[in-house]
C-alpha positions as CSV (number, residue, x, y, z in Angstrom):
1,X,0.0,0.0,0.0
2,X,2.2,3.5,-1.1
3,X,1.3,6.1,1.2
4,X,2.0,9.8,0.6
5,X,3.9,10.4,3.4
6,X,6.9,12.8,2.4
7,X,10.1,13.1,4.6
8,X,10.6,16.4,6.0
9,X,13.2,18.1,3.9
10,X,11.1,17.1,1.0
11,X,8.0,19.1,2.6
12,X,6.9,22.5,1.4
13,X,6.4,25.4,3.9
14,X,2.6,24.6,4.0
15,X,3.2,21.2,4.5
16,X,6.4,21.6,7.0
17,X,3.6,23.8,9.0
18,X,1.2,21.1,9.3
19,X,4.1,18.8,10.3
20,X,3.8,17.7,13.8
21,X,6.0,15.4,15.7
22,X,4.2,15.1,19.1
23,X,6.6,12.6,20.5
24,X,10.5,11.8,20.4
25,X,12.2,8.9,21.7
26,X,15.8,10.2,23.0
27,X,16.7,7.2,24.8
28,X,14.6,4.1,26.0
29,X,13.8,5.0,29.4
30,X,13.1,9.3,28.4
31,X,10.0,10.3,25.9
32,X,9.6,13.9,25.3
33,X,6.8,15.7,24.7
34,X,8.2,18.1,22.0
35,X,4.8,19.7,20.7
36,X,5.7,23.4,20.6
37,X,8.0,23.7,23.0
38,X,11.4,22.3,21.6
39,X,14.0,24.0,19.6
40,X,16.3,22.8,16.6
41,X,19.2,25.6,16.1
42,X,21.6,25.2,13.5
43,X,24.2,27.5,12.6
44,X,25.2,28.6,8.8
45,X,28.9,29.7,7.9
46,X,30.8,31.2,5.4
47,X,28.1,33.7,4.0
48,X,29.4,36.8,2.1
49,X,30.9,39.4,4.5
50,X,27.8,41.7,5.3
51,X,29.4,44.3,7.3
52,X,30.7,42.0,9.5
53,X,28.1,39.4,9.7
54,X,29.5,36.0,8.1
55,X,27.3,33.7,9.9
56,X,23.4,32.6,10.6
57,X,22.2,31.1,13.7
58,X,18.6,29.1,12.7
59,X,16.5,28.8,14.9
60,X,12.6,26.2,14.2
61,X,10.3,25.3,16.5
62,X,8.9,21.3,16.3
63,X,5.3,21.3,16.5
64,X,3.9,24.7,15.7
65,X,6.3,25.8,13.2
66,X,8.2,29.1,14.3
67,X,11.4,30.0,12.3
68,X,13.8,32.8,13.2
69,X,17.1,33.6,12.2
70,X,19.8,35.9,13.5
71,X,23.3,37.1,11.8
72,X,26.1,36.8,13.5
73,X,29.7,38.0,12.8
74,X,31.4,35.2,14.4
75,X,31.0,31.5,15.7
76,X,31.8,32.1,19.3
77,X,29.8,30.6,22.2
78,X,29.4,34.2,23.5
79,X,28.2,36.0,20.4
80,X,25.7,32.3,19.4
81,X,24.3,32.8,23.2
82,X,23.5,36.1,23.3
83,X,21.9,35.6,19.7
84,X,19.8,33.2,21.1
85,X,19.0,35.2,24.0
86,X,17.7,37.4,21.5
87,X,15.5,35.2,19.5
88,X,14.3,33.7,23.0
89,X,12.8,37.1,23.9
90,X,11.5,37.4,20.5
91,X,9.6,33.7,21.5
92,X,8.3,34.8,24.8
93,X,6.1,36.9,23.3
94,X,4.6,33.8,21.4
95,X,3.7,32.5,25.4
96,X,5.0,29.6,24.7
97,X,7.7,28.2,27.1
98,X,10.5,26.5,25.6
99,X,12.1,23.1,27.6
100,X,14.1,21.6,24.7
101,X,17.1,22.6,22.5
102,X,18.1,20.2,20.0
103,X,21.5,21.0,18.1
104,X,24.5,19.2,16.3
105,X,27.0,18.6,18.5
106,X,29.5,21.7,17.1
107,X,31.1,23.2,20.0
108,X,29.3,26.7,19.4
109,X,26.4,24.8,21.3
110,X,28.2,22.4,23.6
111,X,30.1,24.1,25.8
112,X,29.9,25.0,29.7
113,X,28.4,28.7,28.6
114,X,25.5,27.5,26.9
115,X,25.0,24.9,29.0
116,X,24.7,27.3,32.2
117,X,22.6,29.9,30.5
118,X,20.2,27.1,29.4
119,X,20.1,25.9,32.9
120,X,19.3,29.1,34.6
121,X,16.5,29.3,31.8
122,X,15.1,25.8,33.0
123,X,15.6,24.2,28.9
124,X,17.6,21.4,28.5
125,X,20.3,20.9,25.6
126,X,19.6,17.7,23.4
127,X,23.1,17.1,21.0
128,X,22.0,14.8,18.3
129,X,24.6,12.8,16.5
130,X,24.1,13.4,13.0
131,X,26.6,10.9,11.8
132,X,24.2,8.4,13.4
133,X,20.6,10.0,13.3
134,X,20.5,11.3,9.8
135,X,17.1,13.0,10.1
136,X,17.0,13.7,13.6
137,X,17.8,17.6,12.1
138,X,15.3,17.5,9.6
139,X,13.2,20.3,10.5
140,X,15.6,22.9,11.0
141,X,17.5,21.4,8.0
142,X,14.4,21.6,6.0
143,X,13.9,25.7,7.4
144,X,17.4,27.0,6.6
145,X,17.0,26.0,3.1
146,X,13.8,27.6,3.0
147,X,15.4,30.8,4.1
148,X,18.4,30.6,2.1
149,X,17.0,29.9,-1.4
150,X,15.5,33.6,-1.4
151,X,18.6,35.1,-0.2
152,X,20.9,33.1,-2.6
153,X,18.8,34.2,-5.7
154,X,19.2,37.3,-4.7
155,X,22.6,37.6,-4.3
156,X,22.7,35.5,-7.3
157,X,21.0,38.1,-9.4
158,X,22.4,41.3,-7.7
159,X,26.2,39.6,-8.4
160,X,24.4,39.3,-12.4
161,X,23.5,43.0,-12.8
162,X,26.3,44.5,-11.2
163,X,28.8,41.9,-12.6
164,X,31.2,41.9,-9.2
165,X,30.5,39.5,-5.9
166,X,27.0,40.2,-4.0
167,X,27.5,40.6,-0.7
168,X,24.0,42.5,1.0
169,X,21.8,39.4,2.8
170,X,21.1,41.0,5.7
171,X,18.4,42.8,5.5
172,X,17.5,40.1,2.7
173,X,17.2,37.8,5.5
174,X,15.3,39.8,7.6
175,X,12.6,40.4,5.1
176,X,12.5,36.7,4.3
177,X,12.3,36.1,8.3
178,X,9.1,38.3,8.4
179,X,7.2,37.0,5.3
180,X,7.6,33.6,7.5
């Protein structure tokens, strides 16, 4: 019997929003209730320098569907945490409290920093291993390429008109972020 059951990155962003995953299985003896109130963050490097800003810390929520994004100008656990900080306070607004953060295992996110300021926030860091758990990032896989497409066209077709490197995505990415 086929069924038409896509896997996540292969979901639009009508689908991805109706794409609920009310429990996880972490580890035998630990189910999670991740329904709204867990985070996947993933970080993108390498972008064009923006005036200063090289890097894009992702940010989706499983369950009902909130993306945000933030540029950052380096990698370091102090400039990722005060990013998220940021995006945090953006969620609280939402009234919806967040318990769970699931990222790779990059040191950016693992590290005694993070873990502290998650603590005094009461939400608890869930590495996944990637190598292992292929699609255990899906969603926020499946959301950064959302965002990027439009900001890669464009600086695709700005680097076309003004024959010379594109380098303005941050405000691209903002505008993108909103329309979300």
């Amino acid at each position: 019997m086929a069924t038409n059951f896509k896997k996540p990155h292969e979901l639009t962003i009508k689908q991805l929003k109706k794409f609920l995953v009310p429990q996880r299985v972490d580890a035998p003896d630990k189910i999670i209730n991740i329904s709204g109130n867990t985070l996947q963050l993933d970080l993108k490097v390498d972008m064009p320098s923006d005036e200063g800003y090289k890097n894009i810390l992702f940010v989706a929520s499983i369950g009902d569907f909130y993306i945000d994004a933030e540029p950052l100008k380096t990698k370091t656990m102090g400039e990722v945490k005060d990013a998220l900080e940021r995006i945090l306070k953006r969620r609280k607004r939402l009234r919806t409290e967040v318990k769970y953060i699931e990222t790779d295992k990059g040191s950016e996110f693992v590290n005694k920093e993070m873990k502290a300021f998650l603590k005094l926030r009461h939400i608890e860091l869930i590495p996944q291993n990637t190598h292992i758990h292929k699609n255990a990032m899906a969603i926020i896989e499946r959301a950064v390429g959302l965002i990027m497409k439009p900001i890669l066209e464009h600086l695709r077709a700005e680097s076309l008109q003004n024959r010379r490197h594109a380098n303005r995505w941050v405000d691209k990415l903002k505008e993108v972020d909103e329309k979300e």
